[in-house]
Structures are given as C-alpha cells and as structure tokens.
N, C-alpha and C positions, 0 to 999 in steps of 0.2 A: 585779199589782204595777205602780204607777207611778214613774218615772223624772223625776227633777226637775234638770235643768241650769241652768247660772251662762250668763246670756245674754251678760255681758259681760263680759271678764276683768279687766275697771276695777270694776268693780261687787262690792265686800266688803263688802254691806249683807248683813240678816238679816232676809229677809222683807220689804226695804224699808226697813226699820228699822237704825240705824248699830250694833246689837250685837243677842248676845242677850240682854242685861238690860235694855237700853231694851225690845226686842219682846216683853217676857214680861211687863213692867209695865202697857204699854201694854194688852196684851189683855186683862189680868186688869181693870182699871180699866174699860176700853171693853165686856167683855162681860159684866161682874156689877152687877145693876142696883144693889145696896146701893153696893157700892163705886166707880160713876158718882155715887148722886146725893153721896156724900160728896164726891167731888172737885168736882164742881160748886159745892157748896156752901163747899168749903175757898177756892177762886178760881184756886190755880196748883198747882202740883205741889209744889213746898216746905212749902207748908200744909200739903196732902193728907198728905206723909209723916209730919210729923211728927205729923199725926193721929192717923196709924194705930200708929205707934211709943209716941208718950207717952200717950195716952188709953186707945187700943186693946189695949196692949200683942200687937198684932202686925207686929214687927218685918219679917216676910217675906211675900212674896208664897205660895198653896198651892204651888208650884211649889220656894219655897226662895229667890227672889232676894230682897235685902233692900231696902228702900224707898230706902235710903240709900247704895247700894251707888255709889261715883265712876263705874264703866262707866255709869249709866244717864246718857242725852243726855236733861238736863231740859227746855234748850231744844226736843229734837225732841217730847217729852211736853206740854209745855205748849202747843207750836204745833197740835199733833191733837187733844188733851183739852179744854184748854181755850180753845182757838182765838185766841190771842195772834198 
C-alpha cells in the first residue's frame, strides 16, 4: 500500500489540478484519444462542452462529472488542453 501526503499545507490543489472536477475532465479529455481530438478540434474548452452536451448528448464525463459543471477551472483546462 502506498501512502500519499499534502507537501504543503497551502497547497488544496487536486493532483495539481484547482478541484476534482477540473482533474477528472482534464484526464478524461487528455487520455481518450476520441475525446482529444474532439477538443482540438472544438478550439477551447466552451466549444468542447458544449460539443459533447448538445451533439453528443453526453452531458458527463464516464466518471459522472458534467461538462458544465461551475467547479470546473476552464481557464486552468484550456491553458493544459488547449494551450492558451
């Protein structure tokens, strides 16, 4: 079993990431090649969403978080995804 500590007690990020709805979008986007080249192809993260919502009709991430959900940091999304 491994044991994972908070290095800094200023530090209430989530994997790095400012929540876990930002970190779960993020991954899902970054490690599903369908759902990379979609967002590439959408240009930022507001397109991407509502991609996936009004076209796609999938509102959520596999995980359950939804595209739209106010917790996710679009800025912090669009500055990793699609490098703004």
């Amino acid at each position: 079993m491994t044991n994972t500590f908070q290095r800094n007690a200023l530090d209430i990020s989530y994997n790095g990431w400012e929540n876990y709805e930002t970190w779960n979008v993020a991954l899902w986007i970054n490690n599903d090649e369908g759902l990379y080249n979609l967002a590439q192809e959408a240009g930022d993260y507001e397109a991407f969403a509502e991609c996936m919502v009004d076209l796609f009709n999938t509102p959520c991430t596999p995980d359950g978080v939804r595209y739209t959900d106010p917790a996710v940091n679009v800025i912090q999304i669009n500055s990793d995804v699609f490098d703004f």
